[in-house]
N, C-alpha and C positions, 0 to 999 in steps of 0.2 A: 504494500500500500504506500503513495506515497500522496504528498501534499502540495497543490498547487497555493499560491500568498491568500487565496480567501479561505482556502479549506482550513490552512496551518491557523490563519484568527480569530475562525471559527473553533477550533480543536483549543487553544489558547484561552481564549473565552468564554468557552463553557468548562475549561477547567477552574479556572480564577472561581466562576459563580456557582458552580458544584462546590469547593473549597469553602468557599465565605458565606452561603447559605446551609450549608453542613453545619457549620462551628457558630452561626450565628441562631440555628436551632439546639443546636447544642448546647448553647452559653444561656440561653432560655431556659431550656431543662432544669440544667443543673442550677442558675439562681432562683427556680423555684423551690430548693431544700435551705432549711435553718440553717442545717452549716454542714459543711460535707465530712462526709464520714462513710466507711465502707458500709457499716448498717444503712447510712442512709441513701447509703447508691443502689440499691434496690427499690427502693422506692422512685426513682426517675426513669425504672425502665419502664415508660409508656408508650403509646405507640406515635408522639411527637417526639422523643428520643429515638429510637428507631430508625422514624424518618429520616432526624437529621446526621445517624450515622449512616444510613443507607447512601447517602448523596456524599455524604465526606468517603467510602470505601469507592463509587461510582467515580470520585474527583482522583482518588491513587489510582482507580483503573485509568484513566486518561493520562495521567500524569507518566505511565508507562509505554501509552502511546507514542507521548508527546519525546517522553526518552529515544525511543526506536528510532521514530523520523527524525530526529532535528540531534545537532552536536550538543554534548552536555552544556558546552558555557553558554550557547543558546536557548538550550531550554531554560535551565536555571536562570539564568537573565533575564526572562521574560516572566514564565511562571510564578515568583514567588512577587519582583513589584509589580506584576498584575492581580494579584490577589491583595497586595495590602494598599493598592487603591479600589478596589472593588470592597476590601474589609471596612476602609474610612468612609466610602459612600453609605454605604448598607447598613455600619453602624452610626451613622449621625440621621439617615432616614427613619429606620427601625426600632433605631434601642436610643432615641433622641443624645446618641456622645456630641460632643462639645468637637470646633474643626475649627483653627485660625488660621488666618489669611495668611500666616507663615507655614502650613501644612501643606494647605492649600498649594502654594508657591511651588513648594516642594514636590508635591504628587504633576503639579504639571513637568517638572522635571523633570523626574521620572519616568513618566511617559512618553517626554520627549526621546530619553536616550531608551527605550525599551523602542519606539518607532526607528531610530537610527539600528536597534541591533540585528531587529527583525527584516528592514530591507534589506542590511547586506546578506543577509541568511537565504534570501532568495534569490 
């Protein structure tokens, strides 16, 4: 299999949001217990925990693909600050987190040089 530039940002971006809506259900769960504890890690296995490991194990399946096709410093380069600006969107929509216009600044950077990494990749 291999990946033409829409396929690869397509594969890329549904990992990011497989990733950050996995762990953004997840961080849900778990701040629904008083305080965590292995007793009280049973009590989170509901079937919105589930869910959102079901989509964090679906994001390693990708994240395996995205291995295959692409060189590791490109994967890794792209996958992980793709996901922690998809984590800062999701958690300032979501879970209402706090985002300053210096984060901000920053996640466009980041995207900026995650766009430079990904055109030479292709």
């Amino acid at each position: 299999m291999s990946f033409n530039a829409t396929g690869g940002l397509i594969l890329f971006t549904a990992h990011a949001l497989f990733t950050v809506v996995g762990l953004l259900i997840l961080k849900t769960s778990v701040s629904e217990l008083d305080k965590f504890s292995i007793e009280g890690f049973a009590s989170i296995i509901t079937l919105k925990f589930l869910l959102g490991l079901f989509l964090y194990v679906v994001a390693f399946l990708l994240s395996l693909v995205i291995l295959h096709e692409f060189p590791l410093r490109v994967s890794v380069s792209i996958m992980m600050p793709l996901s922690l600006i998809t984590a800062n969107i999701l958690g300032c929509v979501y879970l209402n987190e706090d985002i300053s216009v210096q984060s901000i600044a920053g996640l466009v950077l980041i995207l900026t040089g995650i766009f430079f990494i990904y055109m030479e990749s292709n």
